[in-house]
MIPA-484003 format. One record per residue (C-alpha): residue in one letter; x, y, z. Coordinates in pm, whole numbers, plus 50000, padded with zeros to 5 digits. Layout:
N
SITE  residuo      u      v      w
SITE        A      X      Y      Z
...
REM end
This chain:
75
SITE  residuo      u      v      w
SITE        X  66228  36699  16339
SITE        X  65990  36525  16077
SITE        X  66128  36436  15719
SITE        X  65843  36777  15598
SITE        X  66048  36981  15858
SITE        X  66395  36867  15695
SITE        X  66310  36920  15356
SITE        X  66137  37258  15430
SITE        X  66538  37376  15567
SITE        X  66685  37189  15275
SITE        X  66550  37382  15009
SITE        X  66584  37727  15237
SITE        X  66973  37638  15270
SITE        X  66973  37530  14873
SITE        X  66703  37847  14789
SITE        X  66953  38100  14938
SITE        X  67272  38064  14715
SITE        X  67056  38082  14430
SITE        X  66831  38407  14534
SITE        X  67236  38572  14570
SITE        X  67363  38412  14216
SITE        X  67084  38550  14036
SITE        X  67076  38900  14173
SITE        X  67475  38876  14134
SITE        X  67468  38832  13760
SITE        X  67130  39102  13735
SITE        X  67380  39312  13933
SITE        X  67679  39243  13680
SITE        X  67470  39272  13379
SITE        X  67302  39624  13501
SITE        X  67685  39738  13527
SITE        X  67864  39954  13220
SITE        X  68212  40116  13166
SITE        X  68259  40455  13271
SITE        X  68287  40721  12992
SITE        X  68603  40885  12975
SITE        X  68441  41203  13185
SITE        X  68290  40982  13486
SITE        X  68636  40843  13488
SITE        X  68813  41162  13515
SITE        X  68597  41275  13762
SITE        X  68623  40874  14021
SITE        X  69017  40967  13920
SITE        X  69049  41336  14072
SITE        X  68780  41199  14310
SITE        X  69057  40957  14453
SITE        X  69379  41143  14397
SITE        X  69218  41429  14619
SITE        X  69109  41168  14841
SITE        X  69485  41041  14868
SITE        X  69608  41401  14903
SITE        X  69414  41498  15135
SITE        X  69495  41163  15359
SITE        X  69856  41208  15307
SITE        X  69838  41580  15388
SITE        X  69678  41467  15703
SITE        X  69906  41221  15781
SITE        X  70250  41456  15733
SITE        X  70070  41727  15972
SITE        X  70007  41465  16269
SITE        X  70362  41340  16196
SITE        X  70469  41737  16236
SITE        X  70302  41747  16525
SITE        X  70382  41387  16689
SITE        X  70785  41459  16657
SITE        X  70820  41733  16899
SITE        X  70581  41658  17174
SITE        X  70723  41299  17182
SITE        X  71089  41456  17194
SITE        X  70921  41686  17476
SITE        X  70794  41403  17705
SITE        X  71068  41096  17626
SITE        X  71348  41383  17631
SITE        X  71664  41328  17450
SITE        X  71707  40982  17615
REM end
């Protein structure tokens, strides 16, 4: 490897933290607060979300007790 060839991957390993620093902050800086109404709407987004998971979850539970008590038995 010649001293051309080590600087070359130098600056590519020092070039690519910077590249991702400066489209972090552009990224950060493009960002706002919700309004109060997009708020609402990410919150009823997620508590239906969690609903609907935990409705899920209770039904395979239903369904889970009795055909484990079926094939274990009353051991």
């Amino acid at each position: 490897m010649s001293s051309s060839e080590a600087q070359e991957t130098f600056k590519d390993v020092i070039e690519v933290p910077k590249v991702f620093i400066k489209d972090g902050f552009q990224f950060i800086n493009r960002c706002k607060k919700p309004d109060q109404k997009e708020f609402m709407k990410i919150t009823q987004a997620v508590a239906m979300g969690f609903a609907a998971l935990g409705a899920l979850g209770y039904i395979v539970k239903l369904i889970h007790i009795p055909i484990n008590n079926i094939l274990v038995g009353s051991a």
